[in-house]
C-alpha positions as CSV (number, residue, x, y, z in Angstrom):
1,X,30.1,5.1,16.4
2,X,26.5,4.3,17.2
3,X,26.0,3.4,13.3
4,X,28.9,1.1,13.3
5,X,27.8,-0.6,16.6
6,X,24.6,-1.3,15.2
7,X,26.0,-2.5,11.7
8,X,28.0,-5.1,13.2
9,X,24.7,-6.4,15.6
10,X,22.3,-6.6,12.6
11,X,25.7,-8.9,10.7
12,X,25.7,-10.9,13.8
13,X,22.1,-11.5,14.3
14,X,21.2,-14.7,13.7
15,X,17.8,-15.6,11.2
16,X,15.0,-17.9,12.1
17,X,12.5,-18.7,9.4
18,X,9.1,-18.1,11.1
19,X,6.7,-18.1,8.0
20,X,8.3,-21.5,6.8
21,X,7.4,-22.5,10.0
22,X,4.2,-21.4,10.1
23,X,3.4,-22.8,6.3
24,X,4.9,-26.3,7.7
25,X,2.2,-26.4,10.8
26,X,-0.3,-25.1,8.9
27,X,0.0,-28.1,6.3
28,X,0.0,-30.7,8.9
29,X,-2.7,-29.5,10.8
30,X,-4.6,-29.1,7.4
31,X,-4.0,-32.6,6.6
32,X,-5.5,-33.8,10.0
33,X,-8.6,-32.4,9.0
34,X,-8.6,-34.0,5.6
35,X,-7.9,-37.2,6.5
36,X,-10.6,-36.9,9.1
37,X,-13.0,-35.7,7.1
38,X,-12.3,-38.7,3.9
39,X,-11.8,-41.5,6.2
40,X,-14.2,-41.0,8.8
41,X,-17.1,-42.6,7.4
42,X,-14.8,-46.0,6.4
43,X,-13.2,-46.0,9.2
44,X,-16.9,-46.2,11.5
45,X,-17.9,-49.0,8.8
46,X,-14.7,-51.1,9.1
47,X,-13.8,-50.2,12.9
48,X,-16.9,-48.7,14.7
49,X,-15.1,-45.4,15.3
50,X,-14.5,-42.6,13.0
51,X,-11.0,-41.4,14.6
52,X,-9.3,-44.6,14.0
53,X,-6.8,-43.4,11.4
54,X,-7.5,-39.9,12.8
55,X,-5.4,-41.4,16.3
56,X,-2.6,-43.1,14.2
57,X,-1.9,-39.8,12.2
58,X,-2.1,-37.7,15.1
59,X,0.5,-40.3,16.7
60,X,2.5,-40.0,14.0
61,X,2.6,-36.3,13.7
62,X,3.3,-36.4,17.3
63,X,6.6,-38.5,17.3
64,X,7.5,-36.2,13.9
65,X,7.0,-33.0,16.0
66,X,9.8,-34.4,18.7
67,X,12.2,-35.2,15.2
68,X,11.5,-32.0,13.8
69,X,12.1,-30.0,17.5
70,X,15.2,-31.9,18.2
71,X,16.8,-31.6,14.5
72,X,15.7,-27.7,14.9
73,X,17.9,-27.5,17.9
74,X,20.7,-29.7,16.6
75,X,23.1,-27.7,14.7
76,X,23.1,-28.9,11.1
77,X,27.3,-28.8,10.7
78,X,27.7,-32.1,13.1
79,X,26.7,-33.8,10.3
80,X,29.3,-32.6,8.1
81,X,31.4,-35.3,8.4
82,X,32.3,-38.5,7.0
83,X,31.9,-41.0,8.7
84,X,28.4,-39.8,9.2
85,X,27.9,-39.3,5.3
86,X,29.6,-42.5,4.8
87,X,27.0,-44.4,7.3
88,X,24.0,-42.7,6.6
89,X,24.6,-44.5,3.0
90,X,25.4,-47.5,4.1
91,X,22.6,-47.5,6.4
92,X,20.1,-46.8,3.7
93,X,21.2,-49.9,1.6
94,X,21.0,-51.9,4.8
95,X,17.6,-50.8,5.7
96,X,16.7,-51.1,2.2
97,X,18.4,-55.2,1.8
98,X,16.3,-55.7,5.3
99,X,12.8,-54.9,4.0
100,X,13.3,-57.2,1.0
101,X,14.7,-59.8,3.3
102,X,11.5,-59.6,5.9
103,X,9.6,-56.8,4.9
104,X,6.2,-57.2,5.5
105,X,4.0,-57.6,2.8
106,X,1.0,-55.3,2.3
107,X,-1.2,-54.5,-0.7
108,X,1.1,-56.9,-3.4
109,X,4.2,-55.0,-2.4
110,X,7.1,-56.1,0.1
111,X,8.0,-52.2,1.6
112,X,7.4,-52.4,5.0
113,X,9.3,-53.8,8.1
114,X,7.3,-54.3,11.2
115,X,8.3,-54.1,14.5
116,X,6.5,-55.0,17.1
117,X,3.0,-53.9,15.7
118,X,4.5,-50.9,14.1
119,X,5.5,-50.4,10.6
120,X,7.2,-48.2,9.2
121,X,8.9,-47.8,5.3
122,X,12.5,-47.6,4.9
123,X,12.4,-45.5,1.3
124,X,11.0,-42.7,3.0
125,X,14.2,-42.8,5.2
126,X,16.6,-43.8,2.5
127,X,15.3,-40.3,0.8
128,X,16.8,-38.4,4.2
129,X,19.7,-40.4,4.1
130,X,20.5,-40.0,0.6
131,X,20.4,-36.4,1.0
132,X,22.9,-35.8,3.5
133,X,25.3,-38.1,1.8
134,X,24.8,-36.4,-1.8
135,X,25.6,-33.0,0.6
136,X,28.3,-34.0,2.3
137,X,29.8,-35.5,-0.9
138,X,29.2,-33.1,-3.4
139,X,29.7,-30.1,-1.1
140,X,33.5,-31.6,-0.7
141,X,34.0,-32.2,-4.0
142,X,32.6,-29.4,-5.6
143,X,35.8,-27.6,-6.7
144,X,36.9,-31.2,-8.4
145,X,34.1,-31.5,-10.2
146,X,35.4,-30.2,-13.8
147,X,34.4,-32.9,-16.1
148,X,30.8,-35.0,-16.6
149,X,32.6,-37.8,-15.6
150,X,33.2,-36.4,-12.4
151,X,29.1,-35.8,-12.3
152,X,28.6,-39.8,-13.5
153,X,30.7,-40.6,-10.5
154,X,28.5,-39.1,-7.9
155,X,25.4,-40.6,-9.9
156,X,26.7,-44.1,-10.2
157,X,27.3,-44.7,-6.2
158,X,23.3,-43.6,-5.8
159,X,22.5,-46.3,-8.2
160,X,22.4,-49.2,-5.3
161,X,20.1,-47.1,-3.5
162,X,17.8,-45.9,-6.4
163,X,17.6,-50.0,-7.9
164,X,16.7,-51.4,-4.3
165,X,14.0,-49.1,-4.0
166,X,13.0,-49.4,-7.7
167,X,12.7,-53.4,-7.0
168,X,9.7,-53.3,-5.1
169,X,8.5,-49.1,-6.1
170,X,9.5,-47.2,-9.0
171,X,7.6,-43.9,-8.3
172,X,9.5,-44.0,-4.8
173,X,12.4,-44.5,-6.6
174,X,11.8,-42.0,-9.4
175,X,11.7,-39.5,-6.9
176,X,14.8,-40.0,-5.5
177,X,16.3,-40.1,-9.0
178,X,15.1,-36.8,-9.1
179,X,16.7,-35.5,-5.8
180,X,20.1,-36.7,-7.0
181,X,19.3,-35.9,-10.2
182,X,18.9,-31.9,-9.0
183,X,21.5,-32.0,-6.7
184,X,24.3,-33.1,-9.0
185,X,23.0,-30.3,-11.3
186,X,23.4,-27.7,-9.1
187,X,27.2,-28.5,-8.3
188,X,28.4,-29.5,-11.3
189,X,29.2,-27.4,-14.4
190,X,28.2,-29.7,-17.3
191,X,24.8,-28.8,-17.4
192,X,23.8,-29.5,-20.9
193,X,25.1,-33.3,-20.4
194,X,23.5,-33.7,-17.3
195,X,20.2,-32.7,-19.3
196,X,21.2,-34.7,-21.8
197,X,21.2,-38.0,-19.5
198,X,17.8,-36.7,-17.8
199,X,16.0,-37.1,-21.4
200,X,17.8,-40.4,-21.9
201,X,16.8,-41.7,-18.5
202,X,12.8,-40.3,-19.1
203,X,13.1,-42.4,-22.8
204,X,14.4,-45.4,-21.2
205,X,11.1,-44.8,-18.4
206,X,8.6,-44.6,-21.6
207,X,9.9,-47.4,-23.3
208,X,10.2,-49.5,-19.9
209,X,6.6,-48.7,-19.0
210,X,5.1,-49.5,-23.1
211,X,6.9,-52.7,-23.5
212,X,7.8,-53.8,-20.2
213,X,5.4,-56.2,-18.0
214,X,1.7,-56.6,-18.0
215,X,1.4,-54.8,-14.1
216,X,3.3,-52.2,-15.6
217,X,1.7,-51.7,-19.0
218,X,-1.8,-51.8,-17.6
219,X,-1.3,-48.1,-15.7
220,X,-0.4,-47.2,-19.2
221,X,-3.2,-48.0,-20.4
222,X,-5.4,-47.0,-17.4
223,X,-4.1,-43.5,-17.9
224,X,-4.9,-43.5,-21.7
225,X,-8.6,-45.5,-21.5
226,X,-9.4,-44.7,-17.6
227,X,-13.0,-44.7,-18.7
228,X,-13.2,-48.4,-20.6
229,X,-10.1,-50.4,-18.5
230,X,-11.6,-52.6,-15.7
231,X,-10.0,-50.8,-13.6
232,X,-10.1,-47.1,-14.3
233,X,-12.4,-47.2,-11.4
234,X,-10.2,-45.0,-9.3
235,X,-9.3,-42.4,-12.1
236,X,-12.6,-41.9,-12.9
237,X,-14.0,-41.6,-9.4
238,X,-11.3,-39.1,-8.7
239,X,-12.4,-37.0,-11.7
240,X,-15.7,-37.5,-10.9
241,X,-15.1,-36.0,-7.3
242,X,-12.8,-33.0,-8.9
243,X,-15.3,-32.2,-11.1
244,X,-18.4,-31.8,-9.0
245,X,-17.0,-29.6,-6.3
246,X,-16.9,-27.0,-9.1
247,X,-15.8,-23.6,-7.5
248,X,-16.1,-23.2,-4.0
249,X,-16.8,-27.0,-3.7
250,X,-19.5,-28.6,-1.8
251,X,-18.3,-27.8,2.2
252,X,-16.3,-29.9,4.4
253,X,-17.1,-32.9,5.3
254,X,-19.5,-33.0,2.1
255,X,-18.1,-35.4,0.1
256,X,-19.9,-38.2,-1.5
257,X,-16.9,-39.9,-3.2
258,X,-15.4,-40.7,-0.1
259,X,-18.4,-42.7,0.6
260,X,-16.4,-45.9,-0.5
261,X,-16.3,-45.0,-4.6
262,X,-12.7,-43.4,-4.2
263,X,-10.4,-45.7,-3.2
264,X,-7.5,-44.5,-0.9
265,X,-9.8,-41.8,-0.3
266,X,-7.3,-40.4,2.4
267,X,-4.5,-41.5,1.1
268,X,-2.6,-40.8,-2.4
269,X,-6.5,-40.1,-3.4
270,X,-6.9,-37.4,-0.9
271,X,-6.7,-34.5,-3.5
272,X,-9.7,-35.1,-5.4
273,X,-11.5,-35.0,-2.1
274,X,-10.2,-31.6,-1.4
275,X,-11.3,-30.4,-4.7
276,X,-15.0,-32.0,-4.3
277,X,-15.0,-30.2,-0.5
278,X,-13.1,-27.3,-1.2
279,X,-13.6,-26.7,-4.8
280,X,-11.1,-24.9,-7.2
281,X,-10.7,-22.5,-5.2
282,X,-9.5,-24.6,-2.5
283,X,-7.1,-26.9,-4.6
284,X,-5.6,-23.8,-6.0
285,X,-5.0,-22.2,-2.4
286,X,-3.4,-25.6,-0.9
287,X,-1.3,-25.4,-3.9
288,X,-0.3,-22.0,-3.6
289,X,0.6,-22.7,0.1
290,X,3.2,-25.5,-1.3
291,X,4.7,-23.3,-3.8
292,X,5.1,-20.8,-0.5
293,X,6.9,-23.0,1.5
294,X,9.3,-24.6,-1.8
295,X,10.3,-21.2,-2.1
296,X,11.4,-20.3,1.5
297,X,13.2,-23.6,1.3
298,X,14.9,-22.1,-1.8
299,X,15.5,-18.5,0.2
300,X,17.2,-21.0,2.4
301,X,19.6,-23.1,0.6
302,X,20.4,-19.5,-1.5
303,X,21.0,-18.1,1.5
304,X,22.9,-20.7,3.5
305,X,26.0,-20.5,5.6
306,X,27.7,-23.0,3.6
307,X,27.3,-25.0,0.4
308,X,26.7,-28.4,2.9
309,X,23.7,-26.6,4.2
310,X,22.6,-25.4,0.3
311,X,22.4,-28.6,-1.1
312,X,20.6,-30.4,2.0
313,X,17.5,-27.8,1.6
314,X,17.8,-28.7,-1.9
315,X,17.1,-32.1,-1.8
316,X,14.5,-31.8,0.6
317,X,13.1,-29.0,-1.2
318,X,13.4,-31.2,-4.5
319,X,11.7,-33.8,-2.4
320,X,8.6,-32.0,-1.9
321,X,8.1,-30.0,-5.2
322,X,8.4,-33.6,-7.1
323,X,5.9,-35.6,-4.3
324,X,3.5,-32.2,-4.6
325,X,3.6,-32.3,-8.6
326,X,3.4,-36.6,-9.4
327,X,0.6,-36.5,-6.7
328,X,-1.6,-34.2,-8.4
329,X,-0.7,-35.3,-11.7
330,X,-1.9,-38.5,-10.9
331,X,-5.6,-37.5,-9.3
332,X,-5.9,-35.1,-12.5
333,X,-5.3,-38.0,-14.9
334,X,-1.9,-36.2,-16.3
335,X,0.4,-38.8,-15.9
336,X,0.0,-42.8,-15.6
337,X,-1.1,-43.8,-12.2
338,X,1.5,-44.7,-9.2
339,X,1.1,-44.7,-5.5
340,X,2.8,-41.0,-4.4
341,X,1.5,-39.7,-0.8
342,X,0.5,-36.2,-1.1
343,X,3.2,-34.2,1.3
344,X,1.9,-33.5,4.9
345,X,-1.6,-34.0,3.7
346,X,-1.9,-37.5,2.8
347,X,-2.3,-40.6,5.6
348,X,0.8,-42.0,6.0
349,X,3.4,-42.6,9.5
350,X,6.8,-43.3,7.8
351,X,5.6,-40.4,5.0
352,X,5.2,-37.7,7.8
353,X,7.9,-38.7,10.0
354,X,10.5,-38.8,6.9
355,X,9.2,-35.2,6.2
356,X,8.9,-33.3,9.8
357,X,12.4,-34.6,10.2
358,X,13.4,-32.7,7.2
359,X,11.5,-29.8,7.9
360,X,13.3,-29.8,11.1
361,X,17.0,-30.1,9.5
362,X,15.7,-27.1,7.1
363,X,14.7,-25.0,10.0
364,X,18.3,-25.6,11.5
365,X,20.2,-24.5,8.8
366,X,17.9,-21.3,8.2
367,X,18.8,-20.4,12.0
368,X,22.5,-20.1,11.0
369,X,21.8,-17.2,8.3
370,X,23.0,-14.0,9.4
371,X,21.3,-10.7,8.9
């Protein structure tokens, strides 16, 4: 009698997923650090204080810690409905229309809309949004789902998304065409022609980026001649500042690249700082801390209550693992250069925000897995 009584408590008790948790805070609190530590001395040349971007990250992080709390708390299924999957993808098109309607300019590009002093970008929304839509909609038509066209389908009505944020950023873009790319996959049956259009789509990328316009053929050739282009500058810095920190690196705060010869030293740059600082030794543990937390979001969406809940931690999951790989990539000098934040570690309000939120809507779902 006592066994059974027990039995049925441990089927009832409900699962919280503390070490996902505790990888999440300590990645934010890690990238605090960093971005103090690259940006400090720039920030006392160009503002007379070395906290300045210090304070706005901090800010940030602070806003993202209510998101993340409240989505925690929020029971994940209220959002299993359709009107709510149905506005969260209408709002992502409207959000996305808006920024290329006012959007305020900033470095060449058009992907920010300010309000009242504050910027923010919608495409690290329109990722969140996206996601929940894709899970609402693939979760209720997963038993329909029989033939590729059914698969197309679902791929086709992301298109608007994916080509508004391809307009003014293709690497933004290319990671969401990965997210629905993955999530599709793991719903529908036809696997072998869902690869099959994944290998057209990367051909149809190559030949864009090799024939396509000058901007766009000139980080083609920056990754293949970094150390002759005019301006391989930031590759070679990079590789510079990876190779010198050798091992065990040269010690926090040590860093002579960030001295103004890395540019975006704490931002999509803020890698090859690390491995100057921190050496190989540190890269390889941040890295191993990433793969830690991908897989307890995969434990997660395995272990879910319901497929709605699956496929939500695998898009965000998705999310990360893709930002985490083209980031590095890029500072190594394996793949043409593009402008990817490095999850939870690189500057960046709307990029930390977007991502405690989802950490928060992951944590939610784990807390409805029984024992």
């Amino acid at each position: 009698m006592a066994n059974r009584i027990k039995e049925k408590y441990l089927a009832r008790k409900k699962y919280f997923d503390y070490p996902m948790l505790f990888l999440v805070i300590f990645l934010i609190l890690f990238g605090m650090v960093m971005i103090f530590s690259t940006s400090s001395y720039k920030s006392t040349i160009t503002y007379g204080n070395p906290y300045h971007w210090l304070i706005r990250q901090a800010a940030a992080v602070a806003i993202g810690a209510v998101f993340m709390i409240a989505f925690c708390k929020i029971d994940y299924r209220v959002f299993k409905h359709l009107f709510f999957a149905r506005g969260c993808y209408g709002l992502s098109i409207a959000l996305l229309v808006i920024v290329l309607a006012i959007g305020a300019a900033k470095k060449g590009s058009v992907r920010w809309i300010s309000i009242g002093g504050f910027q923010f970008q919608p495409s690290e929304f329109a990722k969140i949004l996206l996601v929940m839509y894709l899970a609402y909609t693939l979760s209720r038509n997963a038993g329909k789902m029989r033939s590729f066209w059914d698969a197309l389908k679902v791929l086709l009505k992301c298109v608007p998304v994916i080509g508004l944020v391809a307009y003014q950023n293709l690497s933004t873009a290319l990671v969401i065409c990965a997210i629905t790319g993955v999530m599709v996959f793991v719903v529908s049956p036809k696997t072998k022609e869902l690869i099959g259009v994944a290998l057209g789509m990367v051909g149809v990328l190559v030949a864009y980026l090799a024939f396509s316009s000058s901007y766009r053929n000139e980080r083609l050739q920056i990754w293949l001649h970094p150390e002759s282009h005019e301006k391989g500058l930031q590759t070679m810095q990079a590789l510079y500042a990876i190779g010198s920190g050798g091992i065990f690196g040269k010690g926090l705060g040590q860093s002579m690249q960030k001295m103004g010869f890395v540019p975006e030293s704490h931002n999509d740059m803020i890698f090859s700082i690390i491995c100057e600082e921190l050496g190989l030794f540190g890269a390889i543990c941040l890295i191993l801390v990433f793969m830690a937390l991908i897989w307890r979001m995969l434990l997660i969406a395995m272990n879910a209550e319901d497929l709605f809940g699956s496929l939500i931690a695998i898009g965000f999951m998705t999310h990360i693992a893709v930002q985490v790989f083209i980031n590095i990539a890029v500072v190594t000098n394996t793949i043409p250069p593009t402008g990817i934040p490095l999850p939870f570690i690189s500057y960046g309000g709307s990029s930390i925000l977007a991502i405690m939120a989802e950490m928060g809507i992951v944590l939610s779902i784990s807390k409805r897995i029984r024992l």
